[in-house]
C-alpha positions as CSV (number, residue, x, y, z in Angstrom):
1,X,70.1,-10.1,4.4
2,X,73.4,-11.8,3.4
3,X,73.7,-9.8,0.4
4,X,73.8,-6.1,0.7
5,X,74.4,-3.3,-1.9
6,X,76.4,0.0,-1.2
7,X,75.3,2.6,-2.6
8,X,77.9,5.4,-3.5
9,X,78.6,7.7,-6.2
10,X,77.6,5.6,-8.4
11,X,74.5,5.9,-11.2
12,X,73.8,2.9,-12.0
13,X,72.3,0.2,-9.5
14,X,73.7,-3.3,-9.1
15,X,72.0,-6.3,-7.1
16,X,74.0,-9.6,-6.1
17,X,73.9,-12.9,-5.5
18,X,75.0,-16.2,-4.7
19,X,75.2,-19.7,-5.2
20,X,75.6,-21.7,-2.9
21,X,73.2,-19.0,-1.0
22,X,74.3,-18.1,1.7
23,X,78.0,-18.8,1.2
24,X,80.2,-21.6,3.9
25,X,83.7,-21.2,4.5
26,X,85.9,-23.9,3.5
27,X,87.0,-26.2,6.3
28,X,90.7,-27.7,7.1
29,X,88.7,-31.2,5.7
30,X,87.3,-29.5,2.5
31,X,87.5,-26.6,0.2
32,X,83.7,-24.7,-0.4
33,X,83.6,-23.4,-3.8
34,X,81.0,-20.4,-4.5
35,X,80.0,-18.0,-7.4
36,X,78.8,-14.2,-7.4
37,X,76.4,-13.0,-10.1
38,X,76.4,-8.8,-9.9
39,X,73.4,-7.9,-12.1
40,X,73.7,-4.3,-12.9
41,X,71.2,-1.6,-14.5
42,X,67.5,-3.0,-13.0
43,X,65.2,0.1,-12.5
44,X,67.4,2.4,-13.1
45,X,65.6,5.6,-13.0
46,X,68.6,8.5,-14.4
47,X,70.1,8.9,-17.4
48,X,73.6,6.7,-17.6
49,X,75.9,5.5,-20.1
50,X,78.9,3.2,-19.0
51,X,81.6,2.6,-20.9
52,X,83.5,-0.3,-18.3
53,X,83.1,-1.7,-14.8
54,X,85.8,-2.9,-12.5
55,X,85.5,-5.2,-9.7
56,X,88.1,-5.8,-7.0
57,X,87.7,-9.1,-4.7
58,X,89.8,-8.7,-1.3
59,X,92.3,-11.2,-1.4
60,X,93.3,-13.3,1.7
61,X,92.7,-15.3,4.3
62,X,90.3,-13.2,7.2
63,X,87.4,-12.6,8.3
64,X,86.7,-9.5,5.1
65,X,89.0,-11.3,2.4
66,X,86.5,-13.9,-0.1
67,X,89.4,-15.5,-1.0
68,X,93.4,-16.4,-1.0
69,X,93.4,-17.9,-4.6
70,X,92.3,-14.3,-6.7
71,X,93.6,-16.1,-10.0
72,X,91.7,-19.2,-9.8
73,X,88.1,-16.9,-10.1
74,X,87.1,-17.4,-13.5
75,X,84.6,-14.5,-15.1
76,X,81.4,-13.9,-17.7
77,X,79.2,-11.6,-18.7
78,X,76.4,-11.1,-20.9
79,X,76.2,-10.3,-24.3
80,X,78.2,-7.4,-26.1
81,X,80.1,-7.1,-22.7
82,X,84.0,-8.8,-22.3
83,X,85.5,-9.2,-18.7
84,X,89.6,-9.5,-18.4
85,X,91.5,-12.4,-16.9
86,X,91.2,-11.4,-12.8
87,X,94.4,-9.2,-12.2
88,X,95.7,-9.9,-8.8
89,X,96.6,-6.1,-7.9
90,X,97.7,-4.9,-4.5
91,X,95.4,-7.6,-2.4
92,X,92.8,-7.6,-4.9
93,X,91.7,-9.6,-7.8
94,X,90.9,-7.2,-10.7
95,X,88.1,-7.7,-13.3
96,X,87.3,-5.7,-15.9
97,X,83.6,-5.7,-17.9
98,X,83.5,-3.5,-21.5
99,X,81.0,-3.0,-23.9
100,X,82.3,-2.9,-27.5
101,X,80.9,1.2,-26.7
102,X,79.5,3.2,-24.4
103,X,76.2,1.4,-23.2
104,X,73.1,3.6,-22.1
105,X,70.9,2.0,-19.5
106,X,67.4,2.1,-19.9
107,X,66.5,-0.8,-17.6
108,X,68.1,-3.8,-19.5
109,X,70.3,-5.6,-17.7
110,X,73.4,-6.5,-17.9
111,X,75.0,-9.5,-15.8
112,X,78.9,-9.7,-14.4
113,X,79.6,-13.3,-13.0
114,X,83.0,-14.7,-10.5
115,X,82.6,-17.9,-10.4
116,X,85.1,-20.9,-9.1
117,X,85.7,-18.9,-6.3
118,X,87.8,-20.8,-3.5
119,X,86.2,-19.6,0.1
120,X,88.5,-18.9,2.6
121,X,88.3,-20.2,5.9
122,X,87.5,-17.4,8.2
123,X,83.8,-16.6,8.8
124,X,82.8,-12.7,8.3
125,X,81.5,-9.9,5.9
126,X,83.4,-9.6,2.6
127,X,83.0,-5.7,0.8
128,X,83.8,-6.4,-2.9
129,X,84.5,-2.5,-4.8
130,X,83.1,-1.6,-7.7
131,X,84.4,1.1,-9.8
132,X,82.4,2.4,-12.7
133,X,83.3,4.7,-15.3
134,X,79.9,6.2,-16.3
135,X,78.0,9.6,-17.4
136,X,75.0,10.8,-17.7
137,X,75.1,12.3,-21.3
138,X,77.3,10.2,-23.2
139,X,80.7,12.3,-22.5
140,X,83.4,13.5,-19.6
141,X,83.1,9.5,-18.2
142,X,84.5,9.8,-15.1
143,X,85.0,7.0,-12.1
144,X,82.4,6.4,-9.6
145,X,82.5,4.1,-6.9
146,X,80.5,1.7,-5.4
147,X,80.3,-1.3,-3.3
148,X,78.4,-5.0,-2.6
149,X,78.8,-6.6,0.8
150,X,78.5,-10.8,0.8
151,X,78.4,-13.1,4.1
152,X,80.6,-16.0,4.4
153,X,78.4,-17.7,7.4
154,X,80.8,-20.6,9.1
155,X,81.7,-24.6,7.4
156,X,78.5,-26.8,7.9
157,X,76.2,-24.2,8.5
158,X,72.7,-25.2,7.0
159,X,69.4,-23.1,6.8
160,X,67.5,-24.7,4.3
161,X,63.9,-26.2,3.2
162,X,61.2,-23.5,4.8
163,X,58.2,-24.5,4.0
164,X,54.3,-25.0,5.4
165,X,53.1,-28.2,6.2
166,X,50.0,-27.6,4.3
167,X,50.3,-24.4,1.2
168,X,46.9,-24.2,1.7
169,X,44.5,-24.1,4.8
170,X,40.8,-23.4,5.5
171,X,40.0,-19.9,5.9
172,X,40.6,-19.1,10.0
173,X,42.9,-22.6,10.0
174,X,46.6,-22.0,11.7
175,X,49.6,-22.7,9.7
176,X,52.0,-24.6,10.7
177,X,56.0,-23.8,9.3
178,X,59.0,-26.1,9.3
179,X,62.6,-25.7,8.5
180,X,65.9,-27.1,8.5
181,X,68.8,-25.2,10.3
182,X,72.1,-25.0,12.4
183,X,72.4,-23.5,15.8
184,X,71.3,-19.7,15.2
185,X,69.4,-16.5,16.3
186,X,65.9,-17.2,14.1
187,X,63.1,-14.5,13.5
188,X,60.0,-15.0,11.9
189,X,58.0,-12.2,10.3
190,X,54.7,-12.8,8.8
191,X,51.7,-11.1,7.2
192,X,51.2,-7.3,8.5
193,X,53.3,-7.7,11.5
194,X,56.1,-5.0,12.4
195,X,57.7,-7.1,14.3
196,X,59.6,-10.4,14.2
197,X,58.9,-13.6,16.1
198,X,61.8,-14.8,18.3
199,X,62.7,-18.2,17.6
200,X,65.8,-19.3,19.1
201,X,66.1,-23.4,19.2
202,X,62.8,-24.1,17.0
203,X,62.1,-26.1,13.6
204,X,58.9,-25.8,13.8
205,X,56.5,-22.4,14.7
206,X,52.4,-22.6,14.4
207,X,50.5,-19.5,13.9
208,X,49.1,-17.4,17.1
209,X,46.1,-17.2,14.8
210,X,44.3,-18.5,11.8
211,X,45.2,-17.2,8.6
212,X,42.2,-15.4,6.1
213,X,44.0,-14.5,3.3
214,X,47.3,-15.5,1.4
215,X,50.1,-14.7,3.7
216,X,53.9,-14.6,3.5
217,X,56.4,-15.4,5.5
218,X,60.2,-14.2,6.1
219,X,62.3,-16.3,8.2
220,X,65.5,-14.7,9.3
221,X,68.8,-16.7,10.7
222,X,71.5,-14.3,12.5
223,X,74.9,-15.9,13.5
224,X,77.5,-13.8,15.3
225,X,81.4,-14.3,13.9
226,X,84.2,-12.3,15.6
227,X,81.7,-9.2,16.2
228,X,80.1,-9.5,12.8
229,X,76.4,-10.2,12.7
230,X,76.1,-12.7,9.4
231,X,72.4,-12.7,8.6
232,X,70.3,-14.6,5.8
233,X,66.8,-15.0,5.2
234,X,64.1,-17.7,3.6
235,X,60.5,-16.3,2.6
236,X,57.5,-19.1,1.9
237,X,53.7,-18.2,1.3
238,X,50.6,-19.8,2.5
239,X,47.4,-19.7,0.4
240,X,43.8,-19.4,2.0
241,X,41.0,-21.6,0.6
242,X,37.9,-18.9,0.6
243,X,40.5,-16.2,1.5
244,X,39.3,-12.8,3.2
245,X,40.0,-10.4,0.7
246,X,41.9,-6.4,1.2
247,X,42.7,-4.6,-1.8
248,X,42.8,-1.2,-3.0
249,X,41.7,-1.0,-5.6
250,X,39.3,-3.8,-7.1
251,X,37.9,-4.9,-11.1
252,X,35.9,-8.1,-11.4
253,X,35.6,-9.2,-14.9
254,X,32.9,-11.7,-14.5
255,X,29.6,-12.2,-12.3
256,X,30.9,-12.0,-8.2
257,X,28.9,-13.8,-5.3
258,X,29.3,-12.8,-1.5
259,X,27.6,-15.5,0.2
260,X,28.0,-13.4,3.7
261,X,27.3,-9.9,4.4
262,X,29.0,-7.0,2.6
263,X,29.8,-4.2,4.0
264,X,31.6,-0.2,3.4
265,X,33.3,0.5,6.9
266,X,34.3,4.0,6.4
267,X,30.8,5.8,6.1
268,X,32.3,8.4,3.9
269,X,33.1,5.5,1.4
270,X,30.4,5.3,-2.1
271,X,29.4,2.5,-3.5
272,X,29.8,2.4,-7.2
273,X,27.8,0.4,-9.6
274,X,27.7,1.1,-13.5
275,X,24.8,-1.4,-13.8
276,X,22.5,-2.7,-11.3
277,X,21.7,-3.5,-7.7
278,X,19.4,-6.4,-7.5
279,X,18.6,-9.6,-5.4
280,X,19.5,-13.1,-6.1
281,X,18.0,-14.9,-9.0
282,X,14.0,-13.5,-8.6
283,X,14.0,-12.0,-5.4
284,X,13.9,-8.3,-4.9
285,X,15.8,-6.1,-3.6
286,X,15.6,-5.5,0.2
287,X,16.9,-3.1,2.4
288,X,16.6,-4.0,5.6
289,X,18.2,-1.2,7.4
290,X,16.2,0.2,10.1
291,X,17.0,3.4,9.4
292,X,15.1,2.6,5.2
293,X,16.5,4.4,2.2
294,X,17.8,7.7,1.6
295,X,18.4,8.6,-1.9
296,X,20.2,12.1,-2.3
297,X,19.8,11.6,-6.1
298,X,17.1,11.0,-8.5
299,X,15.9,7.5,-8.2
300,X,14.7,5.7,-11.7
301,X,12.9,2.5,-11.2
302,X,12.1,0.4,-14.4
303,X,10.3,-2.2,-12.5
304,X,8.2,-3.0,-9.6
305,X,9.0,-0.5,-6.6
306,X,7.3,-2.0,-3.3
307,X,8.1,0.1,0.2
308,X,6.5,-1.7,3.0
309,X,7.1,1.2,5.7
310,X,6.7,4.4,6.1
311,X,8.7,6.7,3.1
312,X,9.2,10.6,3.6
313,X,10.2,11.9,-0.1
314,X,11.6,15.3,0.6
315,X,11.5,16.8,-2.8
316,X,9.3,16.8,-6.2
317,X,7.8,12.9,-6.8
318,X,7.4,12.1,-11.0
319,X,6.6,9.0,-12.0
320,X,8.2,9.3,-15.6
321,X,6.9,7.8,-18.7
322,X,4.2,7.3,-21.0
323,X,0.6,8.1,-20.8
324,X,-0.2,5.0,-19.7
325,X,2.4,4.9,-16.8
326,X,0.2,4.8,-13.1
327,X,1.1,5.4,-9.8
328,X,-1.4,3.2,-7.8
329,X,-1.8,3.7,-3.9
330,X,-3.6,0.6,-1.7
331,X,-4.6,3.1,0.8
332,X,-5.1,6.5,0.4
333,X,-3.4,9.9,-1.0
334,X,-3.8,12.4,1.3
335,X,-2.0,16.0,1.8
336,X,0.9,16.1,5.0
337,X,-0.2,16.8,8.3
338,X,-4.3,18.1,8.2
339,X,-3.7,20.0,4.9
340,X,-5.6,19.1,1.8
341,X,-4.3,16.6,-1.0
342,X,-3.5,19.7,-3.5
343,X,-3.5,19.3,-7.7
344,X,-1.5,21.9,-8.6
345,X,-1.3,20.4,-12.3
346,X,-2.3,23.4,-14.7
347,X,-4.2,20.6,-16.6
348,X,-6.2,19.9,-13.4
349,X,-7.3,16.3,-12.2
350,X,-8.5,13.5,-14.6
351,X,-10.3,10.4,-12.6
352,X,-10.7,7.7,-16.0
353,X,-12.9,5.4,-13.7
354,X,-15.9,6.1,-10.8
355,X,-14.9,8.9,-8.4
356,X,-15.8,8.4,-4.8
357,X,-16.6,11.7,-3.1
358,X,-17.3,10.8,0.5
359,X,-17.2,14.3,2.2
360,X,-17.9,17.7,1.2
361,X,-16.6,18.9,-2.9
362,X,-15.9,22.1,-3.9
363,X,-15.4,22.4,-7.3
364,X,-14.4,26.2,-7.9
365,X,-13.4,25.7,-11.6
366,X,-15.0,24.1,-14.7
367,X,-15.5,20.5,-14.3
368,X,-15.9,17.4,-16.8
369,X,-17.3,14.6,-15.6
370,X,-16.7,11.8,-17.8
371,X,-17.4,8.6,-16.7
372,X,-19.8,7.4,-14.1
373,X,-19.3,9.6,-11.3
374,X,-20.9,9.0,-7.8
375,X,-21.4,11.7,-5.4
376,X,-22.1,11.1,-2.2
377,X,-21.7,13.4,0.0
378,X,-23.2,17.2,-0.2
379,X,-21.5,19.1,-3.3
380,X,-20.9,22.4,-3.9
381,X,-20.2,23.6,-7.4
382,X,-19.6,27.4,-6.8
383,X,-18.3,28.1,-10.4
384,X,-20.1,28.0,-13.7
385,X,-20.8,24.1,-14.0
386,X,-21.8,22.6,-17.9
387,X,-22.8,19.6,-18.7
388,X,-24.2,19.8,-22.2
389,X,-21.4,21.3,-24.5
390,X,-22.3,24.0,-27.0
391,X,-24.6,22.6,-29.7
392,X,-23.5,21.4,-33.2
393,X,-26.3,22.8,-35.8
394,X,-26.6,20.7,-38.9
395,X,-28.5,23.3,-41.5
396,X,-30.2,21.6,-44.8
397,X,-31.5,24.9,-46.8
398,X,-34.8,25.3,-48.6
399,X,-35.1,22.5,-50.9
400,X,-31.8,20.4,-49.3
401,X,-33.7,18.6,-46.2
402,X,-33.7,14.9,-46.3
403,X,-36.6,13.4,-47.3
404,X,-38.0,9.3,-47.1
405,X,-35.6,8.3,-49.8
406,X,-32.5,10.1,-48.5
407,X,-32.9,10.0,-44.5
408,X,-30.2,11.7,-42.2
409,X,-28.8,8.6,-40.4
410,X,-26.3,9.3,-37.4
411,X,-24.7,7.4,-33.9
412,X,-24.8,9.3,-30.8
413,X,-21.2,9.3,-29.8
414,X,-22.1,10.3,-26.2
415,X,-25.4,11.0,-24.6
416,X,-27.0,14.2,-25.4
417,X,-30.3,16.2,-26.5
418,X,-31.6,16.2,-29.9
419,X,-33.7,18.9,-31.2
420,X,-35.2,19.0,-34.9
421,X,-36.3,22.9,-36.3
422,X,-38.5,22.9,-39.0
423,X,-39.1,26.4,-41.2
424,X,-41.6,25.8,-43.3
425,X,-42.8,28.5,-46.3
426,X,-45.8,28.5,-47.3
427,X,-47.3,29.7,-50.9
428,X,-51.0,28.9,-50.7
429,X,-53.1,31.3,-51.8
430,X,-55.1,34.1,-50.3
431,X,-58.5,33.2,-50.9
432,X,-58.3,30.0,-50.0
433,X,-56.4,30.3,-47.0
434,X,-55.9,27.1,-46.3
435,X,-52.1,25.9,-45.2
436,X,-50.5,22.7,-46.1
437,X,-47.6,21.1,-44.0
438,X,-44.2,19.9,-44.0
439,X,-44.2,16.4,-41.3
440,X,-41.2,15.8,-39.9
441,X,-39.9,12.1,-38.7
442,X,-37.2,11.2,-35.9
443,X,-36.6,7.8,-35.0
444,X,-34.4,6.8,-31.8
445,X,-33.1,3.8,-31.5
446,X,-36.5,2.4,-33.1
447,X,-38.6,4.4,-30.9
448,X,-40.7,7.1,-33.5
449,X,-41.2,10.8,-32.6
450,X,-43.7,12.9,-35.4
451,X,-44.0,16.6,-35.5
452,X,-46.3,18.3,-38.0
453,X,-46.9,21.7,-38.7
454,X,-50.8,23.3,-38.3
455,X,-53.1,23.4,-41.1
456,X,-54.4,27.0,-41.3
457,X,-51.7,29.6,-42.2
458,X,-52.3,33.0,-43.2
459,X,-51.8,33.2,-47.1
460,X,-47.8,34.3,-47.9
461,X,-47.0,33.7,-44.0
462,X,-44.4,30.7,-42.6
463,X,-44.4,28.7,-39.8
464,X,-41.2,27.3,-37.7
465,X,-41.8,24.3,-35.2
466,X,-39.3,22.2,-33.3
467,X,-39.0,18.6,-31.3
468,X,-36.3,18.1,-28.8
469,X,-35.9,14.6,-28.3
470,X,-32.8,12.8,-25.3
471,X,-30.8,10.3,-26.7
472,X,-28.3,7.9,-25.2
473,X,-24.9,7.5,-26.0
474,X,-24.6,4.7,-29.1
475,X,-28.4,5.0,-30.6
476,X,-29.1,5.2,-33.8
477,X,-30.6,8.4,-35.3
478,X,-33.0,9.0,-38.5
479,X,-34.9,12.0,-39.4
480,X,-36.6,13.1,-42.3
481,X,-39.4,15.4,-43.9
482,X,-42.1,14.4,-45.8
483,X,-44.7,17.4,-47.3
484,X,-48.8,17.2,-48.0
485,X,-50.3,19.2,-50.3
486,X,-48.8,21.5,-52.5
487,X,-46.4,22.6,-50.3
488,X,-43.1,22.3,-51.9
489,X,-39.7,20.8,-50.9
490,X,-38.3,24.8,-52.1
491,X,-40.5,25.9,-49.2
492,X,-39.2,23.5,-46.5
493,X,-35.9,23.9,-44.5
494,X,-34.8,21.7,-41.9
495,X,-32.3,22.3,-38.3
496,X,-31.1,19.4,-36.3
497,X,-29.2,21.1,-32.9
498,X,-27.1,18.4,-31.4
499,X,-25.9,19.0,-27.5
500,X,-23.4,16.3,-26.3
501,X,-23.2,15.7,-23.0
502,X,-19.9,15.6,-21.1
503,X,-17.6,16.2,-23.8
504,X,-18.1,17.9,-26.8
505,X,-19.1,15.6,-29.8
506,X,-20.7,15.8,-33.1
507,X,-23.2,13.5,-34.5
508,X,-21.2,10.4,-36.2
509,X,-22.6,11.0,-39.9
510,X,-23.4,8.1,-41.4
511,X,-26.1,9.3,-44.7
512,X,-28.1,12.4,-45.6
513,X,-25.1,14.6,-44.7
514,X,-25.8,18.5,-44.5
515,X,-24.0,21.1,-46.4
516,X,-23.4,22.9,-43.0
517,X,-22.0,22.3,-39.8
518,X,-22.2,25.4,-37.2
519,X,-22.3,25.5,-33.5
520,X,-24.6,27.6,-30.6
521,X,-22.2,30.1,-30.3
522,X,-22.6,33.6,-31.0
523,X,-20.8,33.7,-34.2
524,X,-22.6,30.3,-35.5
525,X,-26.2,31.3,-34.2
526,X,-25.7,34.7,-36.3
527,X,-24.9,32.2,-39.6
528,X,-27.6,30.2,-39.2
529,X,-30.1,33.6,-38.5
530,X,-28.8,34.7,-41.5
531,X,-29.6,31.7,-43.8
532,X,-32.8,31.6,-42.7
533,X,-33.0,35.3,-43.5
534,X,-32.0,34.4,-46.7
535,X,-35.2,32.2,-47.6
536,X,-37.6,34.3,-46.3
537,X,-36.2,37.1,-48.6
538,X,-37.5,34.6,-51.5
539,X,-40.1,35.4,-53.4
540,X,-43.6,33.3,-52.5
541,X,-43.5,31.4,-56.4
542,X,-39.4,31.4,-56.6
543,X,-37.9,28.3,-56.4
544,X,-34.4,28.5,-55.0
545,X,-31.3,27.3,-57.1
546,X,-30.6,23.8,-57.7
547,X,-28.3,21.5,-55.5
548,X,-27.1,18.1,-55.8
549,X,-28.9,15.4,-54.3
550,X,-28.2,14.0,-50.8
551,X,-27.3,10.5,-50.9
552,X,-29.5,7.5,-50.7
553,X,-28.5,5.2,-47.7
């Protein structure tokens, strides 16, 4: 560089420069004017207040003097600060900068400017002293010294106008740099490169290689005066069209497009993504890697999930979400290796359409087969296997059963067995001994099914007879009594036992509906024992006590 700062005691920073830049002597045939701008205070990073600066310029006419005419240098500063008149001290030309008071630095900055400075003649490296007097709480200000060193390179010396021939090039396109210079030592350094580029007598310099991101470049021009080495520098920039790109750290705001292959090269590296992974616009997402997929994680996917090779899953599979989510397999489920395919569900297996059973079944717990099932192999059912479900007893008491003008009327909400009790009591007399009957009607679906009780009865005695009838799953149902005789509606009662098939279902009421509704089970069979128990306690004449009509469909 042709501008250096010495650091010494001092706390606050200062960083110069010049104009013309780099300084030229002046020449027997013409005097070179120059200016210095010190700009004190940038990044400062301790505490320090300043209450005035000095600067001394060497005075003379060699090779470390700036110049032999210290009065001629006029002075500025910025704002709030006043320099002196340049006091030509003891071969030096004094300037002093002071605030109106003490000035703490907390990054501004503060400029200090020599300008109509006369050059001398003799090439070389100028130290210019800085003094200031500073602290770093606001009291005991005390002097500290520092220093900035300036090159005077020698009269006519040119370096000037770096610059590509093109500021942008194709991505893996050379660039080609030009520059105008005097005779010198030049060294070009460029992009990641340690180290420079020799260029003695060239202009000109084309890149070994093509360029794939925005690079700069610092060209360097050394000239030796007297044992000095006087150095200055020029920096340029060349931008990439498509550039290869290297950060650190990276944030894209909007959508980003990699039309080639992207990939992680330290395998210890994750790959982040807040959203989604998908492919372009409709396509799905492929992974092509021989090696597949390996998910450490849990794995959610809201859409589609197609694997066309083999996949190994290592853990628990759930297919999460309603109870209409599926998980449907083209070829077969089957347990690893030669083991069984194992339902370990405490709920056990549900199959909603036709099951396929093309090898042996054993079915150790209760099943339910639901739908049509097909089974066509040999089957074993080793535990206890139902197919009717417990019977639901509709119970019309003595003098409730339906009759023509209120009929039971029902749909079969699964298939199942129908069967009709009839207890009939009869109160003929004696002598006569002659028994009159109670007829009961069932129609299915429009086919008609009678049952009648016998005509002799023994006088006071009862009767009980029953039809069982198979219905399919949707027919309609009536049933009703009708009586000859004087047998009486108080001496009729009336059962219908209703055993669904596969799943346990109740006739779907629709008229005539009865006052009770039990089942087969021990507790329901003892209920319905004990009504009947209840009208054959009647007397033979009693009539039982009055109840509301059924309704008329």
């Amino acid at each position: 560089m042709s501008i250096q700062m010495v650091n010494s005691t001092n706390l606050l920073p200062y960083e110069p420069s010049t104009d013309p830049n780099p300084l030229r002597v002046s020449s027997p045939e013409e005097t070179e004017y120059g200016s210095i701008n010190i700009n004190v205070g940038g990044g400062i990073t301790t505490p320090a207040w300043c209450n005035k600066i000095t600067v001394r310029v060497p005075l003379g006419s060699g090779a470390g003097h700036l110049t032999d005419n210290g009065a001629a240098i006029r002075t500025g500063a910025s704002t709030g600060w006043t320099p002196s008149a340049p006091n030509v001290v003891g071969g030096f030309a004094v300037i002093t900068f002071s605030p109106a008071r003490a000035v703490q630095f907390t990054g501004q900055i503060v400029s200090l400017t020599l300008s109509n400075i006369e050059i001398n003649r003799a090439p070389g490296q100028v130290s210019i002293e800085i003094v200031e007097n500073s602290s770093p709480t606001n009291g005991n200000f005390t002097d500290k010294n520092a220093a900035v060193e300036v090159d005077k390179f020698p009269a006519g010396f040119v370096f000037r106008n770096f610059a590509p021939e093109k500021i942008m090039v194709e991505n893996g396109e050379a660039a080609v740099l030009r520059w105008e210079g005097s005779d010198a030592k030049y060294t070009m350094y460029w992009g990641d490169a340690p180290a420079g580029v020799p260029l003695d007598k060239e202009r000109t310099w084309t890149t070994p290689v093509g360029l794939t991101t925005v690079t700069g470049f610092m060209l360097r021009a050394e000239v030796s005066e007297g044992g000095t080495t006087l150095t200055h520098t020029l920096t340029t920039a060349v931008t990439v069209r498509v550039p290869d790109l290297v950060v650190r750290n990276l944030t894209v705001q909007g959508p980003a497009v990699f039309s080639e292959a992207v990939s992680l090269n330290n395998a210890a590296k994750d790959l982040t993504v807040a959203g989604s992974i998908r492919g372009a616009g409709s396509n799905p997402l492929r992974v092509s890697q021989p090696a597949g997929l390996k998910v450490d994680a849990k794995a959610e996917v809201a859409g589609t999930f197609s694997v066309g090779g083999a996949s190994t899953f290592n853990d628990n599979v759930t297919v999460a979400g309603s109870q209409n989510t599926t998980l449907t397999v083209l070829g077969s489920v089957r347990g690893s290796g030669s083991n069984p395919l194992r339902v370990s569900q405490p709920a056990g297996l549900k199959v909603d359409a036709a099951l396929s059973v093309a090898g042996t079944a054993t079915l150790a717990g209760a099943t339910t087969l639901s739908g049509a099932t097909t089974l066509s192999g040999t089957t074993v059912f080793t535990g206890v296997t139902e197919l009717f479900k417990r019977a639901q007893i509709r119970f019309w008491n003595r003098g409730q059963a339906p009759g023509s003008g209120n009929k039971f009327t029902s749909t079969a909400q699964t298939d199942g067995i129908l069967t009709c009790s009839v207890k009939q009591f009869d109160a003929t007399s004696m002598e006569k001994n002659i028994g009159y009957k109670a007829n009961l009607t069932l129609i299915v679906a429009g086919r008609y099914h009678y049952c009648a009780a016998p005509m002799l009865r023994q006088a006071g005695g009862g009767s009980e007879y029953n039809l069982t009838v198979p219905v399919r799953k949707g027919e309609q149902i009536q049933a009703w009594l009708t009586v000859d005789g004087s047998c009486w509606w108080e001496n009729v009662a009336l059962a219908l036992a209703w055993s669904a098939a596969g799943k346990q279902a109740d006739l779907m009421t629709v008229s005539g509906e009865a006052p009770y509704l039990l089942d087969d089970s021990e507790e329901g069979m003892a209920e319905y024992l004990r009504l009947l128990a209840e009208d054959a306690a009647l007397p033979i004449d009693a009539k039982p006590e009055e109840s509301a009509e059924a309704p008329v469909l």
